[in-house]
Gaussian input, Z-matrix of N, CA and C with variables (Angstrom, degrees):
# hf/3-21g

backbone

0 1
 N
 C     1     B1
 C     2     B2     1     A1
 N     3     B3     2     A2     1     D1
 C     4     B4     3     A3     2     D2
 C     5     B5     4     A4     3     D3
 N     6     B6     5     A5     4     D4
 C     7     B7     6     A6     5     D5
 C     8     B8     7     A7     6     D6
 N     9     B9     8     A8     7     D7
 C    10    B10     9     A9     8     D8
 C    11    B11    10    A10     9     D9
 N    12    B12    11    A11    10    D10
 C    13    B13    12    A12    11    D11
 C    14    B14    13    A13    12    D12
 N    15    B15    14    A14    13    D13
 C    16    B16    15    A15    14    D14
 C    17    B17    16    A16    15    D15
 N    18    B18    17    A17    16    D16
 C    19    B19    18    A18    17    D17
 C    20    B20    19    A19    18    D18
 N    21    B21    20    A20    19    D19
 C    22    B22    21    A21    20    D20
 C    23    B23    22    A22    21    D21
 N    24    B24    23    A23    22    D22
 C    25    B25    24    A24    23    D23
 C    26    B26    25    A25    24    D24
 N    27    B27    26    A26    25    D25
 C    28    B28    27    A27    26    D26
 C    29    B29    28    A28    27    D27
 N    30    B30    29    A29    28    D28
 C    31    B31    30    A30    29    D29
 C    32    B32    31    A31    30    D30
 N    33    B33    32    A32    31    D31
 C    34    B34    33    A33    32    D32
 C    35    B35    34    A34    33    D33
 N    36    B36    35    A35    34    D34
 C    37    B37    36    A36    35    D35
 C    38    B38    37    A37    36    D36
 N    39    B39    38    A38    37    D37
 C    40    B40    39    A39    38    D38
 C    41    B41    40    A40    39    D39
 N    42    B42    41    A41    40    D40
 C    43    B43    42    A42    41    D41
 C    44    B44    43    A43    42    D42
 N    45    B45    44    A44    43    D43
 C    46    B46    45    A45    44    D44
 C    47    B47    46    A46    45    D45
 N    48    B48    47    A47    46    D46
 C    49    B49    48    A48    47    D47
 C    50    B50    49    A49    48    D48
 N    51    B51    50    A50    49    D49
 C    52    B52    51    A51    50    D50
 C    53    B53    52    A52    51    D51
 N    54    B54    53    A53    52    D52
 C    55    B55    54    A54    53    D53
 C    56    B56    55    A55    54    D54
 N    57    B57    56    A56    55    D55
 C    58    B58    57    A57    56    D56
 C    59    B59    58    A58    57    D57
 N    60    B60    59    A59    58    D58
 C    61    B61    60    A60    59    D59
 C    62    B62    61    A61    60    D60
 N    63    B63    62    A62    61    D61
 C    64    B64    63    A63    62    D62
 C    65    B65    64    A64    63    D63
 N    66    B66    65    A65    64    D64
 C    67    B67    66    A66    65    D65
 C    68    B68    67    A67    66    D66
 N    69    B69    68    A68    67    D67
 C    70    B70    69    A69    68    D68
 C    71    B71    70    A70    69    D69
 N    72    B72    71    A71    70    D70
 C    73    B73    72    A72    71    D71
 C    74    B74    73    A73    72    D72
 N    75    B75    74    A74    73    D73
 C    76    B76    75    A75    74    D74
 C    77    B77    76    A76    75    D75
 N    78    B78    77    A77    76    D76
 C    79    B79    78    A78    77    D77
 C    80    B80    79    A79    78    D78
 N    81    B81    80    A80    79    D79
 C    82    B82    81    A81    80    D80
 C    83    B83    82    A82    81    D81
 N    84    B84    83    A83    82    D82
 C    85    B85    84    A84    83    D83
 C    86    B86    85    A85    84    D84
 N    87    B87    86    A86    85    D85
 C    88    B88    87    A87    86    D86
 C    89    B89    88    A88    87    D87
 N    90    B90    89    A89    88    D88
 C    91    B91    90    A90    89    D89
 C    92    B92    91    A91    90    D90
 N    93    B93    92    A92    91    D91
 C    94    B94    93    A93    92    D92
 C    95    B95    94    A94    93    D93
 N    96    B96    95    A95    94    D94
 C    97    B97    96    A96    95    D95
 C    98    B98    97    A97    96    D96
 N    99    B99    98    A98    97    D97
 C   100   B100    99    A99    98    D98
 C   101   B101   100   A100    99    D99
 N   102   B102   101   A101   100   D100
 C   103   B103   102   A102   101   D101
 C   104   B104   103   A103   102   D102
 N   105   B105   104   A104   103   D103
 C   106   B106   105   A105   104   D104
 C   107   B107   106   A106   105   D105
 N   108   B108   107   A107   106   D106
 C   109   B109   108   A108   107   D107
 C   110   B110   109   A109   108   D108
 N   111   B111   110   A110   109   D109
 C   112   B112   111   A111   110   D110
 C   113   B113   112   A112   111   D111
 N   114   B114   113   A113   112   D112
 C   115   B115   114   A114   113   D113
 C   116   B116   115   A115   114   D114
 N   117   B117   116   A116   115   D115
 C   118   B118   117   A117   116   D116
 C   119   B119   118   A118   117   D117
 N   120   B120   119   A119   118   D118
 C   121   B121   120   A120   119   D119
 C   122   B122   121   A121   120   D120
 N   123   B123   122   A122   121   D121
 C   124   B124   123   A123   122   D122
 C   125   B125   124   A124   123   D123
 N   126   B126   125   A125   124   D124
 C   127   B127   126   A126   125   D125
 C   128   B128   127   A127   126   D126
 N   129   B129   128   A128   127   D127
 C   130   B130   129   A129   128   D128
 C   131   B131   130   A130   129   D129
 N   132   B132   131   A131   130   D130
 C   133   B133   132   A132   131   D131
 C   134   B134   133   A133   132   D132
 N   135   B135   134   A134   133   D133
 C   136   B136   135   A135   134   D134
 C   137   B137   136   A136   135   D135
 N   138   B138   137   A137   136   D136
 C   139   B139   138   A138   137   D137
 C   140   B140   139   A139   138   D138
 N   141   B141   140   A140   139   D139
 C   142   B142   141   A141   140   D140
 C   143   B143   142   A142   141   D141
 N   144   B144   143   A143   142   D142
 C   145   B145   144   A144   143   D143
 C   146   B146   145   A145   144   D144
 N   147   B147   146   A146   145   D145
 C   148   B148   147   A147   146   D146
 C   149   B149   148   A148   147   D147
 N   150   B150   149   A149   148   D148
 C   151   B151   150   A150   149   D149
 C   152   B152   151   A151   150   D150
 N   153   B153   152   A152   151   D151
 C   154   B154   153   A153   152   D152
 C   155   B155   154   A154   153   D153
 N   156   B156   155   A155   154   D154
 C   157   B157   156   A156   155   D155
 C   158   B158   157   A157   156   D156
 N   159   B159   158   A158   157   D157
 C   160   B160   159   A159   158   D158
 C   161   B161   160   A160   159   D159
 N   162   B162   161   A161   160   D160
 C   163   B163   162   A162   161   D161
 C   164   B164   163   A163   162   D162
 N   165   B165   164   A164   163   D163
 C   166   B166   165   A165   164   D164
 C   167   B167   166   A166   165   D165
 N   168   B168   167   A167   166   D166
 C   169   B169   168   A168   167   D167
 C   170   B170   169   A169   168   D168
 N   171   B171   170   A170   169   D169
 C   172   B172   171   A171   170   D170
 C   173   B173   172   A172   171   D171
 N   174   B174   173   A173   172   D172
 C   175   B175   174   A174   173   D173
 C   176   B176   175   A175   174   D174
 N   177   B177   176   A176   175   D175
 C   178   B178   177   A177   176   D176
 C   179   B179   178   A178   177   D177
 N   180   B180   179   A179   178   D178
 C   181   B181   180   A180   179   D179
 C   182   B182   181   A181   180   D180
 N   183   B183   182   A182   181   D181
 C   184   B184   183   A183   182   D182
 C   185   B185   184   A184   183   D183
 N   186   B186   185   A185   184   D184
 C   187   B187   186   A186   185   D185
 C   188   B188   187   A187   186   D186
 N   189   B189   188   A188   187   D187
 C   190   B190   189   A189   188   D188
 C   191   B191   190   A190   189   D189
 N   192   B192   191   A191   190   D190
 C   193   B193   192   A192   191   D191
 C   194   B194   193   A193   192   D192
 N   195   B195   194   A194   193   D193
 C   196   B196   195   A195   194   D194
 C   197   B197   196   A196   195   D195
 N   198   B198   197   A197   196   D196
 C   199   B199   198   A198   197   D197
 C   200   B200   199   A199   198   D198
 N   201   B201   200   A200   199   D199
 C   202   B202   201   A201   200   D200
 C   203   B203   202   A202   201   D201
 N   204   B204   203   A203   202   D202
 C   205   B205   204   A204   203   D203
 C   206   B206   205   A205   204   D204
 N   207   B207   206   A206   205   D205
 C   208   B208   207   A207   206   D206
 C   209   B209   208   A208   207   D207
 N   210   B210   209   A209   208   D208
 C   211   B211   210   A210   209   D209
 C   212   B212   211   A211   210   D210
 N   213   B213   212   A212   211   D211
 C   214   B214   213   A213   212   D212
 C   215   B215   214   A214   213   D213
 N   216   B216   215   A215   214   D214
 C   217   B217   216   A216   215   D215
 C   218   B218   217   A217   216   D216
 N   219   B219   218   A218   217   D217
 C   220   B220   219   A219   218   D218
 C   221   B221   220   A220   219   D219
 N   222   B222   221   A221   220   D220
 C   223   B223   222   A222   221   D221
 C   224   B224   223   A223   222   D222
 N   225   B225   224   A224   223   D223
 C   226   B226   225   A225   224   D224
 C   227   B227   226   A226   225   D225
 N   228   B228   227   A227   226   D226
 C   229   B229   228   A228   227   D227
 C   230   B230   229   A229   228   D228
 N   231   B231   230   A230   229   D229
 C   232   B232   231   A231   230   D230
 C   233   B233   232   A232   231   D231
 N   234   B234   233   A233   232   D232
 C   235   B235   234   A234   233   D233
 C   236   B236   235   A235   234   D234
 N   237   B237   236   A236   235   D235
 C   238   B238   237   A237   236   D236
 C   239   B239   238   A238   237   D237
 N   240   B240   239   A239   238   D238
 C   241   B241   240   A240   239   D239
 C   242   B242   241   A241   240   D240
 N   243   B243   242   A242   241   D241
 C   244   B244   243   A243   242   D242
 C   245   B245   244   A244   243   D243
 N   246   B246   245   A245   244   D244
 C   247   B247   246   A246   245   D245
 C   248   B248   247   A247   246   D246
 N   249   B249   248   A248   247   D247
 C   250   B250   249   A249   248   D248
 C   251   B251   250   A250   249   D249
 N   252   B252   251   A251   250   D250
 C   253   B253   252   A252   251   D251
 C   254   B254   253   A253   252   D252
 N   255   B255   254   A254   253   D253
 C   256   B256   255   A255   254   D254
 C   257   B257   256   A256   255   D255
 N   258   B258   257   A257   256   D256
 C   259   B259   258   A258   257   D257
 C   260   B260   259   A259   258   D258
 N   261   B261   260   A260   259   D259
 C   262   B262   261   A261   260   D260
 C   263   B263   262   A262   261   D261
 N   264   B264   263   A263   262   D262
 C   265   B265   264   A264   263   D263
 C   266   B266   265   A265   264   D264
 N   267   B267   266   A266   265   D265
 C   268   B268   267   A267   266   D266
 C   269   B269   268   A268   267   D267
 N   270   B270   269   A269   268   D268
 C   271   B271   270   A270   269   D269
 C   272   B272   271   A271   270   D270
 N   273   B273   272   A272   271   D271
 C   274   B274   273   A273   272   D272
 C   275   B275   274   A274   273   D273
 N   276   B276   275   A275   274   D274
 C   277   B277   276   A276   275   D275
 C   278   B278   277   A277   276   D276
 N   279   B279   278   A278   277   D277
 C   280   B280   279   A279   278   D278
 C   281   B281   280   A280   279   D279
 N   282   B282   281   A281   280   D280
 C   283   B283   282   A282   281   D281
 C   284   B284   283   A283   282   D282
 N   285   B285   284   A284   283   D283
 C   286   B286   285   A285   284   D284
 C   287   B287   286   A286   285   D285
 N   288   B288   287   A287   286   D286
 C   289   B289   288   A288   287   D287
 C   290   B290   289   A289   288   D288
 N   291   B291   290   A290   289   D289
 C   292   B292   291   A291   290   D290
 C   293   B293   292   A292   291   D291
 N   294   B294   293   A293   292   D292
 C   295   B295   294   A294   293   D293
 C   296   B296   295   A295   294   D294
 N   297   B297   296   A296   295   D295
 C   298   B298   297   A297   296   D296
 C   299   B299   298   A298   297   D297
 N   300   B300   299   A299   298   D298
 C   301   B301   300   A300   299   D299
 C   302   B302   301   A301   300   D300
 N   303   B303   302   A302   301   D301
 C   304   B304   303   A303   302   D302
 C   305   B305   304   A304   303   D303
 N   306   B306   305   A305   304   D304
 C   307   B307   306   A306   305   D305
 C   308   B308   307   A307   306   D306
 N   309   B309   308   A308   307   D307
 C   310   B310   309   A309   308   D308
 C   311   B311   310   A310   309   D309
 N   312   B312   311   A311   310   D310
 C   313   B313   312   A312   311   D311
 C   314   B314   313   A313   312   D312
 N   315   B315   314   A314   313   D313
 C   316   B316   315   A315   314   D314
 C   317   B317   316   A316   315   D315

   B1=1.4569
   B2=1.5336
   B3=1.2889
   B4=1.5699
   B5=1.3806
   B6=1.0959
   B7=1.6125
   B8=1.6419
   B9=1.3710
   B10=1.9186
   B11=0.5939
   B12=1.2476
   B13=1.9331
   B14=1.6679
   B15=1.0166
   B16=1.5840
   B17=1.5267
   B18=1.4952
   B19=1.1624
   B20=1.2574
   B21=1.3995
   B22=1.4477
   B23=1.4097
   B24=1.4665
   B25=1.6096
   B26=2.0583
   B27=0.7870
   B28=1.8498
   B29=1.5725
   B30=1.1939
   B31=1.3671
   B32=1.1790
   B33=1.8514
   B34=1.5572
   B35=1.2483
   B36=1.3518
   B37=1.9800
   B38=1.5427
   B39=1.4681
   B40=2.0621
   B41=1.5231
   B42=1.1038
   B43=1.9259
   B44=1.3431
   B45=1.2305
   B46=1.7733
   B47=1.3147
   B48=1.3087
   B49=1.7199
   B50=1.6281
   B51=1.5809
   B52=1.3535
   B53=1.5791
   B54=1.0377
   B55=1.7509
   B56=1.3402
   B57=1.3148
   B58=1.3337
   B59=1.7542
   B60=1.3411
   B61=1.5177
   B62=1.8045
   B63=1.0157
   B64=1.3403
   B65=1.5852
   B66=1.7479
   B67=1.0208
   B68=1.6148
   B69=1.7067
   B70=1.0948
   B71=1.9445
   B72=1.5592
   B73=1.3392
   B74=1.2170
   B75=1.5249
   B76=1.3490
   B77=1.6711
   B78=1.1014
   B79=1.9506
   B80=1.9429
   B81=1.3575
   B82=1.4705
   B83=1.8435
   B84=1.4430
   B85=1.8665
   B86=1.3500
   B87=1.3101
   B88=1.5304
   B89=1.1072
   B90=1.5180
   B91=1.6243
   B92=1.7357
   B93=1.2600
   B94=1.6007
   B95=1.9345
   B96=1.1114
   B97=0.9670
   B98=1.3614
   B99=1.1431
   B100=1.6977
   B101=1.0334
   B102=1.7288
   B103=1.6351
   B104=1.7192
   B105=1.0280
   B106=1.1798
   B107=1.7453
   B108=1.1810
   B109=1.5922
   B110=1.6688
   B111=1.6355
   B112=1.6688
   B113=1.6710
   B114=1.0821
   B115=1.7272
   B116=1.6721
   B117=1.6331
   B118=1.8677
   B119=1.7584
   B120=1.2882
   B121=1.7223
   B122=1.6481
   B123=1.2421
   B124=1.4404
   B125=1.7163
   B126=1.2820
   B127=1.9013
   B128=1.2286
   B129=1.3064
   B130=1.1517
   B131=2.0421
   B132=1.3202
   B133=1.5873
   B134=1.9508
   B135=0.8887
   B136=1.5711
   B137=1.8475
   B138=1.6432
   B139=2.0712
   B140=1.5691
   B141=1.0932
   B142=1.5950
   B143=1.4024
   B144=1.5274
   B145=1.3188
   B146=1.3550
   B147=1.7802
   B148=1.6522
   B149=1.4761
   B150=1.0635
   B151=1.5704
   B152=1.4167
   B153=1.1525
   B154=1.2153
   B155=2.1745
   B156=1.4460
   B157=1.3599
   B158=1.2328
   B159=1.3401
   B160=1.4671
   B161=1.8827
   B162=0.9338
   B163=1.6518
   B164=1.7378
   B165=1.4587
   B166=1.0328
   B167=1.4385
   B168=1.5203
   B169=1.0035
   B170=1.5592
   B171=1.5069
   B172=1.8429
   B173=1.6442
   B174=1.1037
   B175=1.5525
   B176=1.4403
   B177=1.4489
   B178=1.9245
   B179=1.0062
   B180=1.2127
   B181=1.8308
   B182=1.7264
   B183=0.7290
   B184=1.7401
   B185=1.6553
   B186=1.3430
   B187=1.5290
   B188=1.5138
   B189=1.2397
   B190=1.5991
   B191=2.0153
   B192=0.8773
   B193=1.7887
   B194=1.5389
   B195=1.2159
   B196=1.4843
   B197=1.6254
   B198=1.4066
   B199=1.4353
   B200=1.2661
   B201=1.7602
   B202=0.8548
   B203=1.5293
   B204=1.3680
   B205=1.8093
   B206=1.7298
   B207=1.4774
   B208=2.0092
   B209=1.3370
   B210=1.4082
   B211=1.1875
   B212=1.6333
   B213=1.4489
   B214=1.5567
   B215=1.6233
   B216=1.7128
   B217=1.4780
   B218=1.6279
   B219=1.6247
   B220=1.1661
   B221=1.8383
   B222=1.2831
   B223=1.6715
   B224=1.7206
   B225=1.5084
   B226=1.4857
   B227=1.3822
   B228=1.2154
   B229=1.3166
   B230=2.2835
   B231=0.9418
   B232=1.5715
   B233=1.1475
   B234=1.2851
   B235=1.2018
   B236=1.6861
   B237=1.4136
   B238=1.6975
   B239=1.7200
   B240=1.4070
   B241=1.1198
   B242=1.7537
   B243=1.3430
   B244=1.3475
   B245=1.8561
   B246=1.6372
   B247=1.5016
   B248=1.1610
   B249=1.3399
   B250=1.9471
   B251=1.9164
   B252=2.1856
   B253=1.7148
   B254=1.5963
   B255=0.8806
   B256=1.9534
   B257=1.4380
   B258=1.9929
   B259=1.4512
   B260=1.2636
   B261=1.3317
   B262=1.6789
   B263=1.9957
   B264=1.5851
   B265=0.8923
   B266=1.3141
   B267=1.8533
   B268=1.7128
   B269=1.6419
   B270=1.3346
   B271=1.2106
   B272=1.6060
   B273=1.1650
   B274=2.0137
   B275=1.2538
   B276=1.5646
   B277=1.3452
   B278=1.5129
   B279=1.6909
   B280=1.3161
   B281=0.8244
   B282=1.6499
   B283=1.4656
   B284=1.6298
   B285=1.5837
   B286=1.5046
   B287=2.1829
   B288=1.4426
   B289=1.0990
   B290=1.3980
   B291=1.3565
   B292=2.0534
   B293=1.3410
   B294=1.2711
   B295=1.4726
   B296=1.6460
   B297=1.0560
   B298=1.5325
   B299=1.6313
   B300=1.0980
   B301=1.3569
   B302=1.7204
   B303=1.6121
   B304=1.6507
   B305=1.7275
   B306=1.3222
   B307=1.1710
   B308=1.3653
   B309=1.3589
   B310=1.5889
   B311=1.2868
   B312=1.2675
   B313=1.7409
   B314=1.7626
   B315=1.7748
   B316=1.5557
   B317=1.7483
   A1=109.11
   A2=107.18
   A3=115.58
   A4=113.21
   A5=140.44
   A6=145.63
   A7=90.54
   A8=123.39
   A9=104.23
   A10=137.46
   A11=100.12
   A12=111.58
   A13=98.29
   A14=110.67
   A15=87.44
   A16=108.90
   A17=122.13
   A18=130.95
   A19=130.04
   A20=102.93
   A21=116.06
   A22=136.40
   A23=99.40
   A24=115.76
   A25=86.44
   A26=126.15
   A27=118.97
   A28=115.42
   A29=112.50
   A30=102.92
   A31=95.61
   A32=120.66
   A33=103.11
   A34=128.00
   A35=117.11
   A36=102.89
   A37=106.44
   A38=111.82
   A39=112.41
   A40=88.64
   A41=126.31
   A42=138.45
   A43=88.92
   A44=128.53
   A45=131.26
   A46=97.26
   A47=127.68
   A48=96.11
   A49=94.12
   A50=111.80
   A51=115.19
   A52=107.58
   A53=121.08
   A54=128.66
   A55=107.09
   A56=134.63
   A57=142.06
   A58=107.84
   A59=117.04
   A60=129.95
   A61=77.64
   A62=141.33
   A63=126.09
   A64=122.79
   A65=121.40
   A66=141.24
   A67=86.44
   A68=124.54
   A69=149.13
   A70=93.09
   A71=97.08
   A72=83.14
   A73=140.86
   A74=123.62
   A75=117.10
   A76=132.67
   A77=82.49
   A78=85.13
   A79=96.52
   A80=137.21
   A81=134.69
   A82=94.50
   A83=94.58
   A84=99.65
   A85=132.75
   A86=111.03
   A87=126.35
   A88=103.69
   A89=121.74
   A90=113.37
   A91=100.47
   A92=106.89
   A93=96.20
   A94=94.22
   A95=136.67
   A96=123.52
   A97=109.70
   A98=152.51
   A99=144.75
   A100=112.90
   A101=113.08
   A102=122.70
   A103=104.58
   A104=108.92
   A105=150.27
   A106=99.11
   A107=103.48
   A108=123.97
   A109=105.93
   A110=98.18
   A111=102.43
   A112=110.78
   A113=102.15
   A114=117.89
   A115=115.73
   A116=87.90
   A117=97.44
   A118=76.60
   A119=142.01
   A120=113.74
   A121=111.49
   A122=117.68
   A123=107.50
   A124=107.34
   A125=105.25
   A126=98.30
   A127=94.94
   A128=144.15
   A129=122.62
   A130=92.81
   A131=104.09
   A132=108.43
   A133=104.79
   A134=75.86
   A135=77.09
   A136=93.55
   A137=115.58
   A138=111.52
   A139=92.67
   A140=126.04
   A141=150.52
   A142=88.49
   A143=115.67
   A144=124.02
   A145=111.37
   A146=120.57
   A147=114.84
   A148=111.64
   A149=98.31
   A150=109.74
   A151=122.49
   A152=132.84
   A153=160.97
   A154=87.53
   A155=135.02
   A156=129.39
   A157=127.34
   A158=101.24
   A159=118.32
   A160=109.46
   A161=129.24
   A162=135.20
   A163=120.86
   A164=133.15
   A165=127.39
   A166=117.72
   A167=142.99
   A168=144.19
   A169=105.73
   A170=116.56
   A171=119.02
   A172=99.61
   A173=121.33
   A174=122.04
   A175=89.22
   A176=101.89
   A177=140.09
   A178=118.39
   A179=126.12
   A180=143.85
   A181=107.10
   A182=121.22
   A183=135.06
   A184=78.82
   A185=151.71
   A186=130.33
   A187=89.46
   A188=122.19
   A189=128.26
   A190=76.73
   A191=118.54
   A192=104.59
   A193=135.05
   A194=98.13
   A195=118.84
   A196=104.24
   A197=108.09
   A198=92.63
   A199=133.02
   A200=127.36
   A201=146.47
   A202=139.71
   A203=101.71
   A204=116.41
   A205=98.18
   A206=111.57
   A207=88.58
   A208=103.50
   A209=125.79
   A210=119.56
   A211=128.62
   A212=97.06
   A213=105.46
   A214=133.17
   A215=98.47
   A216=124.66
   A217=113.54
   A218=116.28
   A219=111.83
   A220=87.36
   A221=130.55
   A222=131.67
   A223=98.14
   A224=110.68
   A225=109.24
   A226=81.90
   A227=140.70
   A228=115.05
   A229=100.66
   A230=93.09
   A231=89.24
   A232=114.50
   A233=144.68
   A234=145.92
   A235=87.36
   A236=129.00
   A237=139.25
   A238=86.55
   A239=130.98
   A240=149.44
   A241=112.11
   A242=110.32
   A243=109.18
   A244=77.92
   A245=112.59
   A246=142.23
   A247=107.38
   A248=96.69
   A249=106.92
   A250=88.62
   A251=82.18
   A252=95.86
   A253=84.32
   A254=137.02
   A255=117.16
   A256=135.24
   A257=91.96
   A258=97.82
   A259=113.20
   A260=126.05
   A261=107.94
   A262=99.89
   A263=111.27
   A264=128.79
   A265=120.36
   A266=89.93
   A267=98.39
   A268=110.42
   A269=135.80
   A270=157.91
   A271=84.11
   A272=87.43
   A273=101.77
   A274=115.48
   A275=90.08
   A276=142.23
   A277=116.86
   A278=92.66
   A279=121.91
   A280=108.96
   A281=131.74
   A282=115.19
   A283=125.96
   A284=109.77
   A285=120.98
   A286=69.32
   A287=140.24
   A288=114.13
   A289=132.33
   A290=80.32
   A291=92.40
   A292=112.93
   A293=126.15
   A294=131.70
   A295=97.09
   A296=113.12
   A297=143.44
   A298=103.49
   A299=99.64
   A300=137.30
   A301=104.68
   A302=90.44
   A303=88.38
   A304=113.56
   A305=115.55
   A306=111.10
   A307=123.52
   A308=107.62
   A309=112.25
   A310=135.40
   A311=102.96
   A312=115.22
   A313=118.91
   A314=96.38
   A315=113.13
   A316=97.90
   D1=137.59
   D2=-179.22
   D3=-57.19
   D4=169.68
   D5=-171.60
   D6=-97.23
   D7=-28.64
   D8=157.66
   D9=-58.27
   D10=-35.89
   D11=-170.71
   D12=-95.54
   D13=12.01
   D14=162.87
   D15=-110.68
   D16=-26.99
   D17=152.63
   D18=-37.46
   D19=-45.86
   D20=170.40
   D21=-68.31
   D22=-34.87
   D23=-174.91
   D24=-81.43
   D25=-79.09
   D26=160.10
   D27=-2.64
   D28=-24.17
   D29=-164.05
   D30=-110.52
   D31=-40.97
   D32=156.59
   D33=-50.73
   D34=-40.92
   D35=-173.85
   D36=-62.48
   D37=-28.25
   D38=178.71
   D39=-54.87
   D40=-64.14
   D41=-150.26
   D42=-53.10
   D43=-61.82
   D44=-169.18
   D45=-55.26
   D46=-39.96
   D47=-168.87
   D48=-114.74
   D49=54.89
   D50=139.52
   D51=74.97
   D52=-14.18
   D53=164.10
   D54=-53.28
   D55=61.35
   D56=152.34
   D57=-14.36
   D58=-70.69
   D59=-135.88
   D60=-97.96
   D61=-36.64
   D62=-179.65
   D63=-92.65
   D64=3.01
   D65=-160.54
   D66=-102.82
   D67=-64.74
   D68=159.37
   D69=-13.25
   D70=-92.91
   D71=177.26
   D72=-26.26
   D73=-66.11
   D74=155.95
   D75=-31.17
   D76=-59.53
   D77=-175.52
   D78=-64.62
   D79=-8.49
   D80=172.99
   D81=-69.84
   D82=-62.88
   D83=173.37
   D84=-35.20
   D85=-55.16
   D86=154.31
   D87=-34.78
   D88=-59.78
   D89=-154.89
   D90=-86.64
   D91=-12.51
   D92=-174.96
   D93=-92.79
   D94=-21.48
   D95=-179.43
   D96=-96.25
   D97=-11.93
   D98=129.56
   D99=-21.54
   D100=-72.56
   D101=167.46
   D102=-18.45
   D103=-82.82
   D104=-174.81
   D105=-16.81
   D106=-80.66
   D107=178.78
   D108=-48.33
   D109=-46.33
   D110=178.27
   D111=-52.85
   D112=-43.56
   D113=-170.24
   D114=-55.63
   D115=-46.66
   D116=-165.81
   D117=-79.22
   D118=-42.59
   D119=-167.81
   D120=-69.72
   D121=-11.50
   D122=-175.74
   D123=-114.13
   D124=-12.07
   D125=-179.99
   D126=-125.22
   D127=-38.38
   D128=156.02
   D129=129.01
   D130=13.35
   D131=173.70
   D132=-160.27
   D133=-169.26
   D134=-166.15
   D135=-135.44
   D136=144.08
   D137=-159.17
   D138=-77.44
   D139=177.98
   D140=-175.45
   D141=-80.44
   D142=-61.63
   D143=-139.40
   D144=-147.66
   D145=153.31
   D146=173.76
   D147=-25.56
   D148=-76.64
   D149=176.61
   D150=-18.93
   D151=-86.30
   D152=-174.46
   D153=-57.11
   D154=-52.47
   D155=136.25
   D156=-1.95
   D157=-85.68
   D158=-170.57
   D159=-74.31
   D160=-20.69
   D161=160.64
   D162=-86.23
   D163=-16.85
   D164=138.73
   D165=-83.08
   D166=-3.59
   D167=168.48
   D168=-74.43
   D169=-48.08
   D170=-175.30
   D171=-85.39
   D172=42.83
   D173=-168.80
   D174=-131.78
   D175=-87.22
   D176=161.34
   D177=-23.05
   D178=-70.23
   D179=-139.22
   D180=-150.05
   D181=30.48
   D182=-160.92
   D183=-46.40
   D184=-31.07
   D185=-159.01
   D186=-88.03
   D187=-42.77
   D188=-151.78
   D189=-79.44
   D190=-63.16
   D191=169.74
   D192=-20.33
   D193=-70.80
   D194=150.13
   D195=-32.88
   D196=-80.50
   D197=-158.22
   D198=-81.67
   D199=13.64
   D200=139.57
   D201=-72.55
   D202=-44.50
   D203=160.32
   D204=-42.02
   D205=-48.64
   D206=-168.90
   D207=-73.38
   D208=-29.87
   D209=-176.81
   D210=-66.42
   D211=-24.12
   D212=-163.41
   D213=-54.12
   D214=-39.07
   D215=162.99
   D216=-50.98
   D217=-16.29
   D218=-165.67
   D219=-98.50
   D220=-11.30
   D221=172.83
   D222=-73.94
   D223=-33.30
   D224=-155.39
   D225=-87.41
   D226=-17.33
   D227=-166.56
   D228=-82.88
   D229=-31.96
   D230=179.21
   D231=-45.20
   D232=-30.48
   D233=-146.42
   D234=-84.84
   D235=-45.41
   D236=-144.99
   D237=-111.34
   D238=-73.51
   D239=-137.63
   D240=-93.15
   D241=150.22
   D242=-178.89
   D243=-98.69
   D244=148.42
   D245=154.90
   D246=-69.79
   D247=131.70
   D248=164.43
   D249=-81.13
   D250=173.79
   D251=175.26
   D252=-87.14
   D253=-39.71
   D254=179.04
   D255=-31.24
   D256=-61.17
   D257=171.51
   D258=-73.95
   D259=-33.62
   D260=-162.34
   D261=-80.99
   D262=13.30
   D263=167.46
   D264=-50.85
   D265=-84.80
   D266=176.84
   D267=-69.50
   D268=-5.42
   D269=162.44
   D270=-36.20
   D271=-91.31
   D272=169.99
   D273=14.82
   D274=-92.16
   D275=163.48
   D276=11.56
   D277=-79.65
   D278=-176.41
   D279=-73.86
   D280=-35.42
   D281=179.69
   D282=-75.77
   D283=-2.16
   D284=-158.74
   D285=-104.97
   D286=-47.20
   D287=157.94
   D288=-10.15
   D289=-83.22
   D290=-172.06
   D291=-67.96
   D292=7.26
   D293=-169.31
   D294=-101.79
   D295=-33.64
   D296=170.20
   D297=-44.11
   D298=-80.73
   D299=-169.60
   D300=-52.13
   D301=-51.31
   D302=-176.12
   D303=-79.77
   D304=-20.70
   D305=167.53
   D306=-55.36
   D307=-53.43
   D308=160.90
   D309=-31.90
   D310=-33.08
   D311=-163.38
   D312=-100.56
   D313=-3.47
   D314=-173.51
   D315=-88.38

């Protein structure tokens, strides 16, 4: 099993017992470790950090950029904010995306 999908399946058992804002997190992980896997098959390493992420992503993957940059503020909000079950919804969402995506790319 991929190191997403174990992240991922983790983030469903948080979602079942209603942990919105820590479920959220997980399913962000998922999506940063898809990234992740995508990254080391096309550059040949995987970034330290968001940063160093998100600048081989607008290099690399400029859509997967895009469609994470709108999302990202919704990771920063966990740190301050309790998650609705909506957002950590499409949260979901996106990470069953890039899970998509990264399967493809193995």
């Amino acid at each position: 099993m991929k190191s997403y999908n174990r992240v991922f399946s983790s983030a469903e058992l948080v979602f079942k017992n209603q942990d919105y804002t820590s479920a959220t997190i997980l399913f962000f992980k998922t999506i940063f470790v898809a990234l992740d896997h995508m990254i080391q098959k096309r550059v040949g390493r995987t970034p330290k950090d968001h940063t160093e992420r998100f600048r081989i992503l607008q290099k690399e993957f400029p859509e997967y950029y895009t469609k994470l940059d709108v999302s990202f503020t919704i990771y920063r909000d966990t740190y301050t904010k309790t998650i609705s079950k909506e957002v950590c919804e499409d949260v979901k969402n996106e990470a069953e995306f890039f899970i998509a995506k990264a399967e493809k790319s193995s």
